[in-house]
C-alpha positions as CSV (number, residue, x, y, z in Angstrom):
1,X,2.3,-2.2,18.0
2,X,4.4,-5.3,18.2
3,X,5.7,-7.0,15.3
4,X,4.8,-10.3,16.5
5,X,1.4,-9.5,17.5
6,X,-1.2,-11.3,14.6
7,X,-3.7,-8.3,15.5
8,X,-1.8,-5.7,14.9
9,X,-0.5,-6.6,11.2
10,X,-4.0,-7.2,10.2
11,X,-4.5,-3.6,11.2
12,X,-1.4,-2.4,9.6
13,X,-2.8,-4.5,6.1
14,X,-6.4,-3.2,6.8
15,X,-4.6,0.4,6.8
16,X,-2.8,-0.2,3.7
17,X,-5.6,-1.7,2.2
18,X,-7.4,1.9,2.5
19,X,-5.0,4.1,1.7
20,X,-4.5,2.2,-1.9
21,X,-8.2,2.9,-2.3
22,X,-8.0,6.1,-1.4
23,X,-5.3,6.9,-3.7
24,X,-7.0,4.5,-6.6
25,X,-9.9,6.5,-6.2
26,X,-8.4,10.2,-6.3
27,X,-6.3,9.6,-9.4
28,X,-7.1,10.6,-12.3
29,X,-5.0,8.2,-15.4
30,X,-5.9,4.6,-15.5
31,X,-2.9,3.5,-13.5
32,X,-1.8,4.6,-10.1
33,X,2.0,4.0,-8.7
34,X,2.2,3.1,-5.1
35,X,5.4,3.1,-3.0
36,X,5.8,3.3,0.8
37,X,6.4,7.2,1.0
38,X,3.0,7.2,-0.8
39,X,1.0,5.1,1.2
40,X,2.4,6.5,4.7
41,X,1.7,10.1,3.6
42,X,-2.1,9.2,2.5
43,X,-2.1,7.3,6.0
44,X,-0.8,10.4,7.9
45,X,-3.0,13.0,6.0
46,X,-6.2,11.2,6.1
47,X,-6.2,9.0,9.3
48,X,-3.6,10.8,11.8
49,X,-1.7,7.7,11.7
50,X,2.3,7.4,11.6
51,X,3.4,4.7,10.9
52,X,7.0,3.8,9.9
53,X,8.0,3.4,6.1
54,X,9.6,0.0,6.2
55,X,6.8,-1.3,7.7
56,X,4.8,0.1,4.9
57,X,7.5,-0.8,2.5
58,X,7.6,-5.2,3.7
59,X,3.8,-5.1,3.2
60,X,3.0,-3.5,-0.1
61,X,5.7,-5.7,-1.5
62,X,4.0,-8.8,0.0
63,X,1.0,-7.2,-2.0
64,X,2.4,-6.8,-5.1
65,X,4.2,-10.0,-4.9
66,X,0.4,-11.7,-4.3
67,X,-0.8,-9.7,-7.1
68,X,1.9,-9.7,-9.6
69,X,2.4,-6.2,-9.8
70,X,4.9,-4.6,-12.0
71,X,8.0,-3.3,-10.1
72,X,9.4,0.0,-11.5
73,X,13.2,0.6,-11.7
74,X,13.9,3.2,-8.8
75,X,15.7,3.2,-5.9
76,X,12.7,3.3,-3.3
77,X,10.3,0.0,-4.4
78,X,7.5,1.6,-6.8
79,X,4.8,-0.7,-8.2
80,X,2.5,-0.2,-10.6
81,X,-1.9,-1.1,-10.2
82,X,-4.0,-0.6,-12.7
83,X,-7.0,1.2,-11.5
84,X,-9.5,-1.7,-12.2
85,X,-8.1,-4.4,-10.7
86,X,-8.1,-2.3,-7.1
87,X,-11.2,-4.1,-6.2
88,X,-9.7,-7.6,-7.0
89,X,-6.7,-6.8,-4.9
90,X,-5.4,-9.6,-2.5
91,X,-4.0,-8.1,0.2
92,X,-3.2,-11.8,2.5
């Protein structure tokens, strides 16, 4: 995958986009955290993909920025989603 490639970052979002489902919909509290390690380790377990964490990391804080999520304090970026608004997500 190139980085400048349109094509491939909607993949790479489209990806994203299902792993946060996936772990939205396997939690059990009201809120789930997401950070990169997550995300990639969902992405590598249930869809054989690897793909690396900074790449991860640029777009779920382009998400969270779009969708206001709240940061936590920790060294590796850490956001927090509510489970109901997962649907309402804007992910571009």
């Amino acid at each position: 995958m190139k980085a400048k490639d349109p094509e491939s970052k909607e993949s790479l979002i489209k990806l994203v986009k299902k792993a946060i489902e996936l772990l939205a919909e396997r939690n059990i509290s009201k809120t789930v955290i997401l950070s990169s390690y997550k995300i990639n380790s969902v992405l590598k377990e249930n869809y054989g993909v690897n793909i690396k964490v900074d790449k991860i990391g640029r777009i779920l804080s382009k998400i969270a920025t779009l969708n206001e999520l709240k940061r936590l304090n920790t060294n590796i970026p850490k956001y927090k989603l509510q489970i109901t608004k997962v649907s309402s997500l804007r992910f571009f």
